[in-house]
N, C-alpha and C positions, 0 to 999 in steps of 0.2 A: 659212309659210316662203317663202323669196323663191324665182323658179323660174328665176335664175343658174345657169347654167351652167359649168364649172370645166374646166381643165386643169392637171397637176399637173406640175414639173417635178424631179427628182430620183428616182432611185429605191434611192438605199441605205438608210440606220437611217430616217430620222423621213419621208419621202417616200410608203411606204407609209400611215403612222401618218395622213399626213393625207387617203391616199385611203380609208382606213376613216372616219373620223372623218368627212369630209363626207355619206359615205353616211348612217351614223347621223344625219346632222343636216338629212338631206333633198334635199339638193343633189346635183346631176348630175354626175357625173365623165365628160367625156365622151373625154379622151384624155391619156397620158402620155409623159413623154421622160426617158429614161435618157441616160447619156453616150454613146453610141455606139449605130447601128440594133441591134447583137445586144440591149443590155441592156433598150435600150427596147419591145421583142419582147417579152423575158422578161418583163419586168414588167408589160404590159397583159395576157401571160397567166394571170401569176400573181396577179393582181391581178379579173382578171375584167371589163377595161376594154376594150369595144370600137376602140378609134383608140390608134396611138402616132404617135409622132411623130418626122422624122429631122433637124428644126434647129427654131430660134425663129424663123424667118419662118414655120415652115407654123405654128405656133399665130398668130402675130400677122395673121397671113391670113385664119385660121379664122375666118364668122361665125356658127361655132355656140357660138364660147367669148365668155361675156363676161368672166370673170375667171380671174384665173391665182394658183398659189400657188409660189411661188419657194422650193424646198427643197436648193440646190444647195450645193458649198462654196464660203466666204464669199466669195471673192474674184469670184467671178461674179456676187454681188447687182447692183453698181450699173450695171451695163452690162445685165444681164436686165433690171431694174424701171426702167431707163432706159426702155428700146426697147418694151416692154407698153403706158408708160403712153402713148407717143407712140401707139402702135398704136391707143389707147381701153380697152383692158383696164384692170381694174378688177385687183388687185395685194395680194395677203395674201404678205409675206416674211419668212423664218425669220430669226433674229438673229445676227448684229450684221446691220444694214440695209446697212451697209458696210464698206471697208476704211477707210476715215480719215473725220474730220468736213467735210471739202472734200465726197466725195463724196455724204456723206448728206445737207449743206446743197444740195447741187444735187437732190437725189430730192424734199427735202418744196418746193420750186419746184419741180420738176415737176410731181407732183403737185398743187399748189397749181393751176397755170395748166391743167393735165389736164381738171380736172372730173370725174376719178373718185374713188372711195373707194381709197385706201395704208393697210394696215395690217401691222404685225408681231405675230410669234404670240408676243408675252407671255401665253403659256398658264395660267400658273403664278397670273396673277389669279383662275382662273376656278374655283378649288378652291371648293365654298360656303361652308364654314368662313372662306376669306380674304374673300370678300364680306359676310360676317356679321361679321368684326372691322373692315369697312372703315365698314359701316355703322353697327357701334357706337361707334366712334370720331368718326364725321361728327355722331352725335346728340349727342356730348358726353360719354357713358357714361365713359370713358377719362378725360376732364380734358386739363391740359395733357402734353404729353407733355415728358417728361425726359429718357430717352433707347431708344436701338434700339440691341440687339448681336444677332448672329445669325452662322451659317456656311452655306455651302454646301459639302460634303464627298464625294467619289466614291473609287472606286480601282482604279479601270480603267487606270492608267495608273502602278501601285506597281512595275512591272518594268523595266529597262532594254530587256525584248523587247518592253516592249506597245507600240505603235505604230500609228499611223493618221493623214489627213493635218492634220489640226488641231494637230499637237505643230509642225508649219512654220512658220514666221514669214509666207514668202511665198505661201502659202495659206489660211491663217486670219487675220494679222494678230499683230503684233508683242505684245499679250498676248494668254494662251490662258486659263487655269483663273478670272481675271475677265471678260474678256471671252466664254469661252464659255459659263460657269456664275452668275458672282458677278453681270454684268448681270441676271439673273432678280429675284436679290436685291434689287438695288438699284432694278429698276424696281417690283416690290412692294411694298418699304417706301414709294416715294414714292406706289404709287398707295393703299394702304390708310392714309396720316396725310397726303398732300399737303405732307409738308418736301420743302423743295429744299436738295442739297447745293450749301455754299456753297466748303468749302473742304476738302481731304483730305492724308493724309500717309501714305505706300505703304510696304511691305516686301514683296520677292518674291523668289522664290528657285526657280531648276531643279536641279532635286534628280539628275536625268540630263542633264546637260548632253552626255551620248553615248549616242544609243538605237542598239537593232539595226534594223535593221529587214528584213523578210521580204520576198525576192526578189518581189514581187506583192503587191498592196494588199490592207487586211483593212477590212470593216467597222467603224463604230464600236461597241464592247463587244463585238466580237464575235473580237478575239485573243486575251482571255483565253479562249474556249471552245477554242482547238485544244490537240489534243493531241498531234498527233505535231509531230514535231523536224523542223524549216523554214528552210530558207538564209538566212542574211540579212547583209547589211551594215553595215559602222559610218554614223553620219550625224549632224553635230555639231546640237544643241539649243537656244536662242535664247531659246524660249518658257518662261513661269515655269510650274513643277509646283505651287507655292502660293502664296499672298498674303494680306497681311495689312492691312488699310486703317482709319486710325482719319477719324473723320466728322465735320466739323460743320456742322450745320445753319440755314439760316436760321432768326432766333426766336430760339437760342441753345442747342437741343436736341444733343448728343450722340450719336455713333453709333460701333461697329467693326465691322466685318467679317472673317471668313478664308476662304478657299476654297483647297480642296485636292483634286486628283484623284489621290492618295499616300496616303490614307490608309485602311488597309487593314481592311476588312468593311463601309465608306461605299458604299453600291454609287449611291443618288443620294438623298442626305439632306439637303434645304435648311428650316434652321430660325430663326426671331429670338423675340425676347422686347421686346417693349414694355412700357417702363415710364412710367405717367401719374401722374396727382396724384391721382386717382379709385380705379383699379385697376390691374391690368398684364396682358399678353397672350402666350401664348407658341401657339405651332403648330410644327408637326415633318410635313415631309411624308412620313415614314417610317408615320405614324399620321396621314393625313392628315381622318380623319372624325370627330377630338377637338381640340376650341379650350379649352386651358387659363385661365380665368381668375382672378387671384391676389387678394386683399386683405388689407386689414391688419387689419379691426377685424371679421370677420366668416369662414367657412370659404371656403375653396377652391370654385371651380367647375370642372366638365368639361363642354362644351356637345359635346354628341353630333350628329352631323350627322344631320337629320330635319328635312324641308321642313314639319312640322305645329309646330317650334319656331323657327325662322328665320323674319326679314324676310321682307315683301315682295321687295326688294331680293335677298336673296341664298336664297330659298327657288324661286324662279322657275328655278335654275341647278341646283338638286337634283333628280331626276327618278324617283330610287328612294326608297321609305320608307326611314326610320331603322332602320340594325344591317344595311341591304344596301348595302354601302361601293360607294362611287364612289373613283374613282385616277385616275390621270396619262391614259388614253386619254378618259375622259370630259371631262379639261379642254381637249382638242383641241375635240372637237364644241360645247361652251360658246362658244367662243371664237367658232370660227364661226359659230355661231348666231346673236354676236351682230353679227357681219360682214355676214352674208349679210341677217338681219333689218333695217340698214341701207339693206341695196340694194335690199330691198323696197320701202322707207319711200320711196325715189326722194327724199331730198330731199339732195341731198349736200353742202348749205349749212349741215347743221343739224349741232349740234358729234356729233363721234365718239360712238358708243357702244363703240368698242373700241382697241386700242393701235393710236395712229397712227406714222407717219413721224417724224410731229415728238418723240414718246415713244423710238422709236429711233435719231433724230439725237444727242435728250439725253443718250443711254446712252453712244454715241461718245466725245462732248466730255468727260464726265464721265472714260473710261475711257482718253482720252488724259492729263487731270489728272494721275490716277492713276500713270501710267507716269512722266510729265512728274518726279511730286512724288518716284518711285524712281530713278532716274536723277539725280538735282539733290540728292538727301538732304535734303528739307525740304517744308512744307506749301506747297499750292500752292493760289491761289484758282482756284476754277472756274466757266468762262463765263458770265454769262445767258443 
């Protein structure tokens, strides 16, 4: 494991998540920043982080950090992973990489002319079941593929009181339940069949177009846990509650989508079904250590996650035996692992082993299409 050194920046829902995960995966946490000196206090001591930090000069100054992970809300991505990678830090940021494709097209040139390693945590690769369908697909196993349908569904957000700042336009970016959830989707499907979408045709729809919201910020999932009765304000909605996107592919492959954070007992359920000329594939990360495999002239398979039946390829990402499940915290440290193992390799010429910049610029462009193709009522091609 590489002996990088990390500073983590966020400390609300997933900020934590990634200063556990790197510990698990070996790597130094050596200081954190919250939004303001009290939070950033709390959290290195809740956290058990020796260093916090009271702005991004004093980490860009720091030379005990050599990489950073950008866990902040979106609209801060490309001004933090700006200023990191001028600094020389090496830069793992949560997604979307940006608020529009202007500013994600300037990060992968940064990057680019940097010389460090840019990555975004498309975590959601690192499950080893999706590595085990990415590899049975690449050997052929699959055929040609016909089509991808899938959803990603939550329902953290079914009340007109739930609220957090990601339902904003001018905080997260003009879509929310695609661009916060359904980019997972769609950066999976491309990374486990390598289709690129060519061209897309959107329905979205906010279902609360008037949320309350509570006199003081609430965590993410974390308003539906209150229970007592909390002040709050009207505050008009922008962002879609759900979406609907039909796909096509280059090749001539077919695909749709929906994603919905309305839909109630969804708590974070993202699933697709591929269909090949060989067999078909379905996964559900609700049951994330079962890869359904279907056929026609033969029964049914269930492939059980268990590193002594998997690839090479995706048994390397499994770490407990079979029937001792792995979940959503373990595909943080995967991910890293495969980041920081990178930084090891010292060679940063050599192509990515994990989701780059240019993987979260694609998601952008794609997710601007999308809006583009709702907005205009019609399919809309989308960029190279």
């Amino acid at each position: 494991m590489s002996v990088a050194r990390t500073a983590v920046i966020g400390a609300g829902f997933i900020g934590p998540v990634h200063v556990e995960a790197l510990r698990r995966a070996g790597v130094e946490v050596v200081g954190v920043m919250g939004v303001d000196e009290s939070e950033s206090r709390a959290a290195a001591a809740s956290q058990g982080v020796a260093r916090w930090y009271h702005n991004l000069d004093e980490i860009c100054a720091d030379a005990d950090v050599d990489a950073v992970h950008v866990a902040t809300p979106n609209k801060l991505h490309y001004a933090f992973c700006k200023r990191l990678l001028e600094a020389g830090k090496h830069v793992l940021c949560e997604k979307p990489l940006a608020m529009n494709s202007d500013e994600s097209a300037e990060l992968v040139e940064s990057a680019a002319k940097s010389g460090r390693a840019a990555g975004v945590n498309y975590n959601t690769r690192y499950y080893p079941l999706n590595l085990e369908a990415r590899d049975l697909i690449q050997r052929g196993d699959l055929g040609d593929v016909f089509s991808v349908c899938g959803s990603y569904a939550q329902d953290w957000l079914l009340h007109d009181t739930d609220y957090n700042w990601r339902v904003l336009a001018e905080e997260g970016g003009e879509l929310r339940a695609i661009a916060d959830i359904g980019t997972h989707w769609l950066d999976l499907i491309r990374h486990l069949t390598g289709l690129q979408v060519e061209a897309v045709c959107a329905d979205l729809k906010t279902v609360h177009p008037v949320r309350r919201r509570p006199l003081g910020e609430v965590q993410t999932f974390k308003g539906k846990e209150e229970r007592q009765t909390v002040e709050t304000e009207s505050i008009a909605i922008a962002t879609e509650d759900y979406g609907a996107v039909l796909l096509r592919f280059r090749g001539g492959a077919r695909g749709t989508l929906w994603c919905s954070q309305v839909t109630a007992g969804r708590k974070n359920c993202l699933r697709y079904e591929i269909a090949g000329s060989k067999c078909a594939l379905e996964w559900i990360s609700e049951r994330p250590n079962d890869l359904w495999i279907g056929h026609r002239d033969s029964a049914n398979e269930t492939l059980m996650r268990d590193p002594a039946l998997l690839s090479t390829a995706a048994g390397k990402y499994a770490n407990f035996p079979g029937g001792h499940n792995e979940g959503f915290p373990d595909t943080f440290k995967q991910c890293f692992r495969s980041f920081y193992d990178y930084l090891a390799a010292g060679d940063f010429a050599a192509p990515a082993t994990y989701p780059t910049f240019g993987d979260g610029h694609r998601e952008i462009i794609l997710c601007e299409a999308i809006l583009r193709s709702y907005r205009e009522r019609r399919w809309v091609e989308v960029q190279a």
